[in-house]
N, C-alpha and C positions, 0 to 999 in steps of 0.2 A: 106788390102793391100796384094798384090801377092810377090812372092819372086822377079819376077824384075819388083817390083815397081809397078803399076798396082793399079789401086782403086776400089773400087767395092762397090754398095751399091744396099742393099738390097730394093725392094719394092714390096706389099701385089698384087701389082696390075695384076701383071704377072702370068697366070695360068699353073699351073706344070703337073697336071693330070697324076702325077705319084703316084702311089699305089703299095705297098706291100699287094697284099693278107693275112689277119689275119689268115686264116685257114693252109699256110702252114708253115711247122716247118724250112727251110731250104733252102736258092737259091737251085735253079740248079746245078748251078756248085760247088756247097758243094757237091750235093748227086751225079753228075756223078763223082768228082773226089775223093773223101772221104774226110771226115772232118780233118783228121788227114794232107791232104796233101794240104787241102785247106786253112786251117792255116798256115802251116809251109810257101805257096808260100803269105799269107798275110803279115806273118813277114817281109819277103823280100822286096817286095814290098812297105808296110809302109816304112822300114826303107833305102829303098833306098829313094825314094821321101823325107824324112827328113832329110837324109845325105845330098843330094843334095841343098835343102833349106838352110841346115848350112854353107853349102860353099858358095853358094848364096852371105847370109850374112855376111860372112867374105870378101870376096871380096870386098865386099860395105862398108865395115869398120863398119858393125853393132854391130857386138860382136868381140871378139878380138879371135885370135887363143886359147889362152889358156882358153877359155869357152866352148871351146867344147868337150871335155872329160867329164863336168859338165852337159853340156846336154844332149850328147848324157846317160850318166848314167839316168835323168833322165825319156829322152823318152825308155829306155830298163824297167826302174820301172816299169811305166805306162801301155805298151804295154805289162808285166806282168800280170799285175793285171787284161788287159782282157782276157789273155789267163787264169789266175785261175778261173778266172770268168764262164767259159765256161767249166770248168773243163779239160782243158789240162793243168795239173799239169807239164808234162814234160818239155814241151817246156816254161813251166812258170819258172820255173829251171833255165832253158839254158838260159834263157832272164835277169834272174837276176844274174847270172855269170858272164853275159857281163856288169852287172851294176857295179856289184865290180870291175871287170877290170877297167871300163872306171874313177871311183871313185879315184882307185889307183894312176891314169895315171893323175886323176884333180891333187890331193895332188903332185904328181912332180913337176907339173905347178907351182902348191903356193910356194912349196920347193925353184923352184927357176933351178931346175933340167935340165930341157928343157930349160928355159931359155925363155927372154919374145921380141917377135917380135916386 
């Protein structure tokens, strides 16, 4: 399902004839803009497209406001662990900083702090 709503199912039947060449190491637009920059505008990017999803589903009453400090810590884990993966340590850093904030910002929620919509 799509974030509005939307179904989608998959079948073998449909031919893609999309290929990634094994022989090279890198899209394009890695090596014309550099990895270091090509990351950083992936972070963004992901995390706009998930933010946006999360509001999505609060809007629709999927998850509740105070779930999303919880997720978004989460998706900052995650998107972590591909950035270490890849060895950009730094930016795996900064991503997990965000997680602690967003972590901090659940435990409010639970506290009782913010307060519950």
């Amino acid at each position: 399902m799509s974030a509005f709503g939307a179904t989608f199912k998959y079948t073998p039947l449909i031919p893609t004839k999309y290929r990634i060449p094994g022989f090279y190491k890198y899209q394009s637009s890695r090596m014309r803009i550099g990895l270091r920059n090509f990351n950083r505008i992936k972070i963004r990017v992901d995390s706009d497209a998930f933010f946006k999803s999360v509001e999505i589903a609060v809007m629709r009453n999927i998850i509740r406001r105070e779930e999303v400090p919880m997720l978004k810590a989460k998706f900052y884990k995650r998107l972590a662990k591909s950035m270490r993966w890849i060895r950009e340590d730094e930016l795996a850093n900064d991503l997990l900083n965000k997680a602690i904030q967003m972590n901090k910002e659940s435990l409010l929620y639970s506290e009782g702090v913010f307060g519950n919509d």
